[in-house]
BALOBA-1460 file (C-alpha; in Angstrom, 3 decimals):
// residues 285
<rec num="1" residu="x" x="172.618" y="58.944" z="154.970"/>
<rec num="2" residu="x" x="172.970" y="62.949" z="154.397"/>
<rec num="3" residu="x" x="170.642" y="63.373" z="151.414"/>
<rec num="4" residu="x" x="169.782" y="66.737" z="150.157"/>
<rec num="5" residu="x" x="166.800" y="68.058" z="148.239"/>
<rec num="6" residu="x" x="167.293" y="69.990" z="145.140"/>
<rec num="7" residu="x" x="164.281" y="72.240" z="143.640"/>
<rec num="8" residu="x" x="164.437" y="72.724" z="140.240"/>
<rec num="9" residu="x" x="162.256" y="74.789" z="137.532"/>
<rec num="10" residu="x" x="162.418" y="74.611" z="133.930"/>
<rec num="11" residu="x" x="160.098" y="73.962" z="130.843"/>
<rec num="12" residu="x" x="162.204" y="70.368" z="130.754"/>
<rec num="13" residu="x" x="162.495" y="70.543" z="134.259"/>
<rec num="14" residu="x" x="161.623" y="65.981" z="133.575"/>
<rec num="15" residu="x" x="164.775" y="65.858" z="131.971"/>
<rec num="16" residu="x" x="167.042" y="67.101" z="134.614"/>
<rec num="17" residu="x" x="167.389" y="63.659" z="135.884"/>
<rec num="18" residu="x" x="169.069" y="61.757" z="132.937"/>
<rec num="19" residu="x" x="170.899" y="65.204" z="133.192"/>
<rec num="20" residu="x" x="172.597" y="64.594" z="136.138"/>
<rec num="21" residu="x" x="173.162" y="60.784" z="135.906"/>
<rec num="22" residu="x" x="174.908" y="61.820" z="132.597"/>
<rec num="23" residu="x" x="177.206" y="63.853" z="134.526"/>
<rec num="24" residu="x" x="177.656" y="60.750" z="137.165"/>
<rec num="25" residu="x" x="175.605" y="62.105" z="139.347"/>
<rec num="26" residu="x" x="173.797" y="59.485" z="141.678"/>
<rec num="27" residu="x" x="170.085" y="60.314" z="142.000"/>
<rec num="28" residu="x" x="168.368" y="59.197" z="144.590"/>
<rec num="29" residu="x" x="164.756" y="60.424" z="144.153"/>
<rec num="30" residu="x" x="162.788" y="63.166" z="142.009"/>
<rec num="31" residu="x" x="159.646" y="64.538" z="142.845"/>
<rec num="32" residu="x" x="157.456" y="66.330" z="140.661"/>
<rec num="33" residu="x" x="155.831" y="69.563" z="142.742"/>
<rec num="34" residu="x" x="154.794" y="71.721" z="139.792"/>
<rec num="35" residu="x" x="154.324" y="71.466" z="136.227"/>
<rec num="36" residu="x" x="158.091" y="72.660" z="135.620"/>
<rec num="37" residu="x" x="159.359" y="72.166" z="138.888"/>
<rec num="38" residu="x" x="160.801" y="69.325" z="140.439"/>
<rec num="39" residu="x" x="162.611" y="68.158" z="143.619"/>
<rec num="40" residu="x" x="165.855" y="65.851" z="143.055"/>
<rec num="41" residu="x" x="167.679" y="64.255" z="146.021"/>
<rec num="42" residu="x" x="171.069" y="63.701" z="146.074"/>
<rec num="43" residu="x" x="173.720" y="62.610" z="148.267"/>
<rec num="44" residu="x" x="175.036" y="65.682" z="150.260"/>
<rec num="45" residu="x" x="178.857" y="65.935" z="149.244"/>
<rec num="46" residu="x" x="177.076" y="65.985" z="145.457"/>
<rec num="47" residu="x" x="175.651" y="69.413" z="146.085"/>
<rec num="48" residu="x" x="177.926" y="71.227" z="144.764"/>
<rec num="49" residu="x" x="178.196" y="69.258" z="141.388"/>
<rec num="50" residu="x" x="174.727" y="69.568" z="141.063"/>
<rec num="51" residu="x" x="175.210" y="73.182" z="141.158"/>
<rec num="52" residu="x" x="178.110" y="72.726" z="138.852"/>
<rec num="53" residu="x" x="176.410" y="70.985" z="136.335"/>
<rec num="54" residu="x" x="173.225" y="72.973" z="135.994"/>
<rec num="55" residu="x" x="174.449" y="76.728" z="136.487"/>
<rec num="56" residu="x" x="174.991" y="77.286" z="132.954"/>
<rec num="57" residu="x" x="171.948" y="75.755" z="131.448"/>
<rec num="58" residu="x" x="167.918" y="76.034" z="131.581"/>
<rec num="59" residu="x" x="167.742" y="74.631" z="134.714"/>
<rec num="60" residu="x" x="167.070" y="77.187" z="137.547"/>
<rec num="61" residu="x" x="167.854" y="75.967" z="140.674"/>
<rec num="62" residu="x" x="164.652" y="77.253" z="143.235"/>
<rec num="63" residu="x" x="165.957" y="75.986" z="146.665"/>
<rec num="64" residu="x" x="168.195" y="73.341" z="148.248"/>
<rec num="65" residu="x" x="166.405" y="71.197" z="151.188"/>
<rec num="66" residu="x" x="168.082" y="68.369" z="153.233"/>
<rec num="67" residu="x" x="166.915" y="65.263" z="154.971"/>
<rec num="68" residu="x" x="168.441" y="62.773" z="157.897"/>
<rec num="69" residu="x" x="171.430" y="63.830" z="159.386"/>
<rec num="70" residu="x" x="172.347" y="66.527" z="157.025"/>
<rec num="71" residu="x" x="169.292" y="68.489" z="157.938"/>
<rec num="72" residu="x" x="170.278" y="67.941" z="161.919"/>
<rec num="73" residu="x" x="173.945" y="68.986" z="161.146"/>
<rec num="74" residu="x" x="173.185" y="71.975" z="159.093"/>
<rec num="75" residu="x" x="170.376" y="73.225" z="162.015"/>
<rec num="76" residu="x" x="172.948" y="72.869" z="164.820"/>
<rec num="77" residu="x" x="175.338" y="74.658" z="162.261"/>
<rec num="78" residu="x" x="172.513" y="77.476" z="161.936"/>
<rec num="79" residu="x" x="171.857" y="77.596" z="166.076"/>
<rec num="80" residu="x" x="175.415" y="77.046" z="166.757"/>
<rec num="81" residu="x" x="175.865" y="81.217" z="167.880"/>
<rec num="82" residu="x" x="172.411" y="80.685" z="170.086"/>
<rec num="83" residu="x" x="173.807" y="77.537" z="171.634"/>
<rec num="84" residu="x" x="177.008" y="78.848" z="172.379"/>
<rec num="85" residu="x" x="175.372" y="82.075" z="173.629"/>
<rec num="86" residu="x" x="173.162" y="80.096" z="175.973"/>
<rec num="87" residu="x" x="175.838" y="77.908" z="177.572"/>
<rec num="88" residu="x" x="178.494" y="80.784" z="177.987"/>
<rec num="89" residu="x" x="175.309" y="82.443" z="179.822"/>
<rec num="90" residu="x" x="174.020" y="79.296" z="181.867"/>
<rec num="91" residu="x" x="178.475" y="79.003" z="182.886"/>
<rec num="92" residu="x" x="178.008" y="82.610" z="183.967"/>
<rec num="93" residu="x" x="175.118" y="82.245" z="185.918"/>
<rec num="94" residu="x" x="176.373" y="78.987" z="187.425"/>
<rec num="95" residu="x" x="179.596" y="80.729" z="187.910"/>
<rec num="96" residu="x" x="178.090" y="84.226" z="189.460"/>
<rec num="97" residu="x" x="176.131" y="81.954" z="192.107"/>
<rec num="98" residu="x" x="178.986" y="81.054" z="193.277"/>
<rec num="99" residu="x" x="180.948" y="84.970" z="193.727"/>
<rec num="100" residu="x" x="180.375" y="87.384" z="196.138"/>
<rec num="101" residu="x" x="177.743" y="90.479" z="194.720"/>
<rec num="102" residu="x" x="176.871" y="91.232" z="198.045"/>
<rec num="103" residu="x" x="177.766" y="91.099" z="201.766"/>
<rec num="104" residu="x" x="175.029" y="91.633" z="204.665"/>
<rec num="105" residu="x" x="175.841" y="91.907" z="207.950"/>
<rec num="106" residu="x" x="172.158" y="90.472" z="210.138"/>
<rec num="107" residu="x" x="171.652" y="89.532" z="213.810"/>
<rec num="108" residu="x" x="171.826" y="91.009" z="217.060"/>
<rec num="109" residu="x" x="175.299" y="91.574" z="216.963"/>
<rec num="110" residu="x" x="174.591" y="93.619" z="213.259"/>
<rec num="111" residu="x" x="176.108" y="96.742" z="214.904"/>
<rec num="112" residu="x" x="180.095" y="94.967" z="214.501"/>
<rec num="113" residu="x" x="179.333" y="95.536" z="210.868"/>
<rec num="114" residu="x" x="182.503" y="97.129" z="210.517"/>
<rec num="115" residu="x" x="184.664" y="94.496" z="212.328"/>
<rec num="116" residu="x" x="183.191" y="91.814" z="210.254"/>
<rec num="117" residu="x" x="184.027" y="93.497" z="206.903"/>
<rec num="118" residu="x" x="187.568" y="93.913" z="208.108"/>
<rec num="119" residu="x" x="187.869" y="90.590" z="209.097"/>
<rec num="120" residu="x" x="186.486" y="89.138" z="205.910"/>
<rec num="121" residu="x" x="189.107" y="91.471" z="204.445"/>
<rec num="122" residu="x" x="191.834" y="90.080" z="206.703"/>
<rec num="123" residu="x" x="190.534" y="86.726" z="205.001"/>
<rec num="124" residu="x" x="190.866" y="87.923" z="201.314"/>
<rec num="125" residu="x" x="186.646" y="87.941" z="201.330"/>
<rec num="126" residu="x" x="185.447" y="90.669" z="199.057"/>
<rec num="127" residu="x" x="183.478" y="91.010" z="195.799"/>
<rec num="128" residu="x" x="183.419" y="88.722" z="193.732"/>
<rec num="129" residu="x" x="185.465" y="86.547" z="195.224"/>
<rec num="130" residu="x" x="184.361" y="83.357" z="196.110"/>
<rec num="131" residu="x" x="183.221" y="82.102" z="199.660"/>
<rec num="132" residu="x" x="185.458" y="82.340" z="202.505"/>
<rec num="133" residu="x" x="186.305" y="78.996" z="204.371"/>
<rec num="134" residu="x" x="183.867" y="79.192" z="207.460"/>
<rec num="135" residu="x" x="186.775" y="78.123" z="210.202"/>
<rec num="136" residu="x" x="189.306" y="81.649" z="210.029"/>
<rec num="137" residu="x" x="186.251" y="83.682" z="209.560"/>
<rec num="138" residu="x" x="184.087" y="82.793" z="212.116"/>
<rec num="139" residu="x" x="186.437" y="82.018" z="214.474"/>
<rec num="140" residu="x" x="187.581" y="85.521" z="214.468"/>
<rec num="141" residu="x" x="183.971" y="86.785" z="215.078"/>
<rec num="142" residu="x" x="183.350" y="84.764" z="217.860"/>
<rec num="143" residu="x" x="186.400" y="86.402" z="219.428"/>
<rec num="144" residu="x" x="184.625" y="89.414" z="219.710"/>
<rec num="145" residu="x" x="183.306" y="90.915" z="222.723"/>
<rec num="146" residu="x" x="179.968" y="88.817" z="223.838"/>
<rec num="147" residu="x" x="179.463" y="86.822" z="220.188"/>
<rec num="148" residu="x" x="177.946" y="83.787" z="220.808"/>
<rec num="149" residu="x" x="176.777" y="82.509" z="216.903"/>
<rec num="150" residu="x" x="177.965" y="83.327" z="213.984"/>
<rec num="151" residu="x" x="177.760" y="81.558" z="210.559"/>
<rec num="152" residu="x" x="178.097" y="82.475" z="206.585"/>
<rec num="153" residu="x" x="175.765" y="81.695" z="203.760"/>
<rec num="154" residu="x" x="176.244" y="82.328" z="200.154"/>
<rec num="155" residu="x" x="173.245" y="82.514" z="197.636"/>
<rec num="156" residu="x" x="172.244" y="84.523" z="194.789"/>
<rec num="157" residu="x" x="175.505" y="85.952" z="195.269"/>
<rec num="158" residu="x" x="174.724" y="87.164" z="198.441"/>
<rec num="159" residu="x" x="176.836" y="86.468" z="201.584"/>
<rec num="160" residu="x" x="175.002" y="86.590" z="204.667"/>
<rec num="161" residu="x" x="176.695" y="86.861" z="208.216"/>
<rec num="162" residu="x" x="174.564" y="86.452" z="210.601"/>
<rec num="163" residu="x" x="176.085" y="87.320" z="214.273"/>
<rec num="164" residu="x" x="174.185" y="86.795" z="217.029"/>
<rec num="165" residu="x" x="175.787" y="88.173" z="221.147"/>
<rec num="166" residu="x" x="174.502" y="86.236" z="224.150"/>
<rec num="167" residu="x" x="173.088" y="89.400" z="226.237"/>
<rec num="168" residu="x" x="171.489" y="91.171" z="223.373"/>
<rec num="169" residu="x" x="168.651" y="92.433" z="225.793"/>
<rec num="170" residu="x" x="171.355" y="94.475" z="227.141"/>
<rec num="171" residu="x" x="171.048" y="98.231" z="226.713"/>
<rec num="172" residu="x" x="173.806" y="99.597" z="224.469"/>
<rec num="173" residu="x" x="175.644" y="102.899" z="226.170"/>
<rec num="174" residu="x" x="176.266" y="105.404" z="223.247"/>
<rec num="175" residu="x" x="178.610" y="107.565" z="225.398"/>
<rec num="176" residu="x" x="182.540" y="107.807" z="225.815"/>
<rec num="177" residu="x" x="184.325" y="106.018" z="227.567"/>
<rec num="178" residu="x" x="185.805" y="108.759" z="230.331"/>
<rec num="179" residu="x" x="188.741" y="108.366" z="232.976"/>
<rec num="180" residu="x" x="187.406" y="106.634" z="236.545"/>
<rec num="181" residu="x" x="190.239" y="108.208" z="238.811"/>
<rec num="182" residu="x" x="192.950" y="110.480" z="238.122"/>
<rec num="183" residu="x" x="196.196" y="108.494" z="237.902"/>
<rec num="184" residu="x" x="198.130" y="106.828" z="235.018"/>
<rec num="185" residu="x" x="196.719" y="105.266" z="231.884"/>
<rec num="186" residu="x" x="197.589" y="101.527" z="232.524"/>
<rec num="187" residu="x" x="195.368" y="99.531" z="230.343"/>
<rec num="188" residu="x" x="193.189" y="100.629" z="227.415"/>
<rec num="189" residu="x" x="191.625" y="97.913" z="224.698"/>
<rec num="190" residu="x" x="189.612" y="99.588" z="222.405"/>
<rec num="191" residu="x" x="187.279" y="97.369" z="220.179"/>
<rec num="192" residu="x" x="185.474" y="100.212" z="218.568"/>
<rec num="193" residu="x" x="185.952" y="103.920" z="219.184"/>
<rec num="194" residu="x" x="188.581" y="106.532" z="218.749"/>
<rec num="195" residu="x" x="191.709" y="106.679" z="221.617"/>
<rec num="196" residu="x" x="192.115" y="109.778" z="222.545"/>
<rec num="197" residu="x" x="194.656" y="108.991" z="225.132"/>
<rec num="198" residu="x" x="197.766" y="106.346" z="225.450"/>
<rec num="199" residu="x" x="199.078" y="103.712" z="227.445"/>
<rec num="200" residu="x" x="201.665" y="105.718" z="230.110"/>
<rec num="201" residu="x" x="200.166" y="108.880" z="230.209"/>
<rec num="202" residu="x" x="198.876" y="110.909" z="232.937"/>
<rec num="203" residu="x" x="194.955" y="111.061" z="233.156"/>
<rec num="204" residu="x" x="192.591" y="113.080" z="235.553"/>
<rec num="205" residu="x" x="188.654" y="112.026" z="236.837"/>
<rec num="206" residu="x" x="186.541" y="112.665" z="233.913"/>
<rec num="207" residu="x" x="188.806" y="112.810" z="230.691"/>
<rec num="208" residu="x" x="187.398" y="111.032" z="227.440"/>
<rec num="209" residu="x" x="189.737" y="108.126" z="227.106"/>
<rec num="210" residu="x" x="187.675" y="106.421" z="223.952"/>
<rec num="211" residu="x" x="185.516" y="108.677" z="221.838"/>
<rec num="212" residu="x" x="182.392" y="107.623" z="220.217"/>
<rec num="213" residu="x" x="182.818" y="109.734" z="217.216"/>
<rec num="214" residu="x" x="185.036" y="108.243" z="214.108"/>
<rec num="215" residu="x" x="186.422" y="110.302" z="211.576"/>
<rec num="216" residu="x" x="185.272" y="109.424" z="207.848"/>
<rec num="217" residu="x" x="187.355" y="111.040" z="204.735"/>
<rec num="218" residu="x" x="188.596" y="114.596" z="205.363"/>
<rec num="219" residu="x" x="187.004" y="116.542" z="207.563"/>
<rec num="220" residu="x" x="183.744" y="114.130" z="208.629"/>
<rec num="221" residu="x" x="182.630" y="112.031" z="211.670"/>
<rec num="222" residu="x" x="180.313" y="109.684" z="212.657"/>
<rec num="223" residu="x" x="179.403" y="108.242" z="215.803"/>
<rec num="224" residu="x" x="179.889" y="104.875" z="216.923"/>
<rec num="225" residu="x" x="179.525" y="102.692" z="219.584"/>
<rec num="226" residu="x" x="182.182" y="102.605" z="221.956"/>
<rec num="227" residu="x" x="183.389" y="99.172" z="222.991"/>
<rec num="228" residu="x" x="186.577" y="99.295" z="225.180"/>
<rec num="229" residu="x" x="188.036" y="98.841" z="228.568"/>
<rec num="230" residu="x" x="190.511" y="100.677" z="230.602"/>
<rec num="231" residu="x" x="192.428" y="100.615" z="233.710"/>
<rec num="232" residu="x" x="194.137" y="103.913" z="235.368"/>
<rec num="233" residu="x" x="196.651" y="103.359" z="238.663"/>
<rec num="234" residu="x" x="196.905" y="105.733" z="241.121"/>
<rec num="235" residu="x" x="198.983" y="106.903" z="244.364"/>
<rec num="236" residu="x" x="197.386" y="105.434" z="247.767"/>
<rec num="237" residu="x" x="198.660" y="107.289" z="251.238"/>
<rec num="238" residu="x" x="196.027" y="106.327" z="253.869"/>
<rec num="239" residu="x" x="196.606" y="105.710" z="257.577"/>
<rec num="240" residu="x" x="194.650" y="103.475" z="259.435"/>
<rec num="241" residu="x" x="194.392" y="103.358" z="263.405"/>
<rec num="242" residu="x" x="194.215" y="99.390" z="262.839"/>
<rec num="243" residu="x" x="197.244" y="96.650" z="263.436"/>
<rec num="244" residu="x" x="199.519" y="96.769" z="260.067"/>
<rec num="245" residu="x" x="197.505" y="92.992" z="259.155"/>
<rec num="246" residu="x" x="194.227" y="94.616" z="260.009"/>
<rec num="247" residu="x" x="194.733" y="97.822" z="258.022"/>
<rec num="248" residu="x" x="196.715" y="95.835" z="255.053"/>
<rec num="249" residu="x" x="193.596" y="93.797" z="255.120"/>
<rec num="250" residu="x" x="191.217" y="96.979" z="255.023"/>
<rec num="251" residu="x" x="193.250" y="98.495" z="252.386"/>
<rec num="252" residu="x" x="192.834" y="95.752" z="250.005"/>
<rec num="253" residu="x" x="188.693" y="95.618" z="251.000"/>
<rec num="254" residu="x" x="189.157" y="99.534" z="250.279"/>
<rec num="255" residu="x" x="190.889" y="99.743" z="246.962"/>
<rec num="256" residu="x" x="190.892" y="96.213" z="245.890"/>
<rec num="257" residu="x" x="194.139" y="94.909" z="243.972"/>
<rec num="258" residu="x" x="197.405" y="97.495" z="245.013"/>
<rec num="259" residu="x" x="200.318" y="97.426" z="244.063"/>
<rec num="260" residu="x" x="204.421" y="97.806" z="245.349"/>
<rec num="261" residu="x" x="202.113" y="97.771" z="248.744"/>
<rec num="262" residu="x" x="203.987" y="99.643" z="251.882"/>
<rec num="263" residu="x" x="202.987" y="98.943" z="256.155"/>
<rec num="264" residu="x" x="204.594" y="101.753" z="258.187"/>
<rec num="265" residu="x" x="203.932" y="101.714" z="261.613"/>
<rec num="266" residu="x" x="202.616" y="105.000" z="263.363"/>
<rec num="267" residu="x" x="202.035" y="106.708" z="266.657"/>
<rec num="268" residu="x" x="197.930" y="106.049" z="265.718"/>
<rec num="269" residu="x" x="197.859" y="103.029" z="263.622"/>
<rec num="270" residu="x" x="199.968" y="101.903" z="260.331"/>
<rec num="271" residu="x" x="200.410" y="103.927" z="257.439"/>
<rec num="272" residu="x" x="199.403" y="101.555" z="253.873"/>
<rec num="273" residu="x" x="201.127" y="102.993" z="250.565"/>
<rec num="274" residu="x" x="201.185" y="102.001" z="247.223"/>
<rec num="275" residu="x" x="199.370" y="101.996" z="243.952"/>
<rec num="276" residu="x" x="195.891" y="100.933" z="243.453"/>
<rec num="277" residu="x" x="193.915" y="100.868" z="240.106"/>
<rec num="278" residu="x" x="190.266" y="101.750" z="239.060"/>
<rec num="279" residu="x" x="188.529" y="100.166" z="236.116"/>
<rec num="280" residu="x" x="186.123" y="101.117" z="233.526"/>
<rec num="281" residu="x" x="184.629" y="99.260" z="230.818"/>
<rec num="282" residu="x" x="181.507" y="100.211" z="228.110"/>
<rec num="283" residu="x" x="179.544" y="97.407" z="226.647"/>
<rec num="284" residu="x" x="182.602" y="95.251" z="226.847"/>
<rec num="285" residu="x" x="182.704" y="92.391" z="229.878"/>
């Protein structure tokens, strides 16, 4: 039962009972605390008659207290703005623990920091969003040069991507990545670094094909590593005083792999043409 507690002062403060059950008022208690003070209890939803009743008479009403369920239901009333305060914080903790805040890049392979963000971009990974599904992600990171591990964790808000390369006892060259004959650019994949040449286009012994400085805004650079591979072709005109099988087969334990490969037959031997190709790679097998 919701019962509320009504204190009351007045030199006939005794009399406020018959009072009350004159005005069909259904008293269930009366307490005397003072010598003109007393404490009636009521049934809750006859508060306000109470207060009705007595506002224009001798009776001065002190304080209104409550017992049972009232009392609970008028506290949860009163720490309803805490409680809703608390859970909409405890939902935004919950929920934060779940976002991206933060995104670090450990491991020995730590120095394709800027591949992985890109490839976290590619997979609509950024802040605040939530956590990437592992498979596109990481299967994308092992597809770079000499990655061997890689996983994600997310706590605190902090994703973690740890990448780890199979040789990472191997010294990393800081240098460009230069020309190895002069000839034709054929090939050129560049994993980090800035191209400073194309695909087609004639290149001499020596040129900076790959440069290990990136631009950043305007005007800046920074230096990178440089990760890329290239191949160049080039003329070959050799005679050989040999048997056109014996200097075909010298030719290729010259040069290696040629190309639109011509035997002409000579006075002294057999003349081998055609187009062999020199490769160059830094810290990419």
């Amino acid at each position: 039962m919701r019962k509320c507690g009504i204190e009351i002062e007045s030199l006939s403060a005794h009399r406020v009972v018959d009072k009350l059950a004159g005005a069909g008022v259904e008293v269930l208690g009366a307490e005397k605390i003072r010598k003109n003070a007393v404490i009636v209890w009521v049934n809750a939803k006859d508060e306000k008659k109470v207060f009705a009743i007595l506002s224009n008479s001798c009776y001065n009403i002190v304080k209104v207290r409550y017992r049972g369920l009232e009392r609970l239901r008028r506290e949860a009333l009163k720490s309803a703005g805490l409680i809703a305060g608390a859970a909409v914080f405890l939902f935004l903790v919950c929920f934060m623990q779940t976002r991206i805040l933060r995104i670090e890049i450990v491991g020995s392979g730590a120095y394709y920091e800027r591949e992985v963000h890109e490839i976290l971009s590619r997979n609509s990974t950024k802040l605040f969003s939530a956590k990437p599904e592992e498979g596109a992600v990481t299967s994308e990171i092992l597809a770079l040069p000499r990655v061997s591990f890689c996983s994600l964790a997310l706590s605190g808000g902090v994703l973690t991507v740890t990448v780890e390369v199979s040789d990472e006892n191997v010294l990393i060259e800081n240098a460009p990545l230069v020309a190895p004959a002069d000839g034709i650019l054929e090939e050129l994949v560049v994993v980090r670094g800035t191209a400073l040449a194309a695909v087609g286009s004639e290149v001499h012994n020596g040129d900076i094909l790959v440069d290990c400085h990136a631009p950043v805004g305007e005007s800046g650079t920074r230096s990178v590593i440089v990760i890329a591979r290239a191949k160049v072709s080039f003329a070959v005109q050799r005679e050989y005083a040999l048997s056109e099988a014996a200097a075909i087969a010298q030719a290729y334990i010259d040069y290696g792999e040629i190309t639109d490969l011509k035997a002409t037959q000579t006075e002294g031997g057999c003349l081998i043409e055609g187009r062999a190709h020199a490769e160059t790679a830094l810290n990419l097998d």
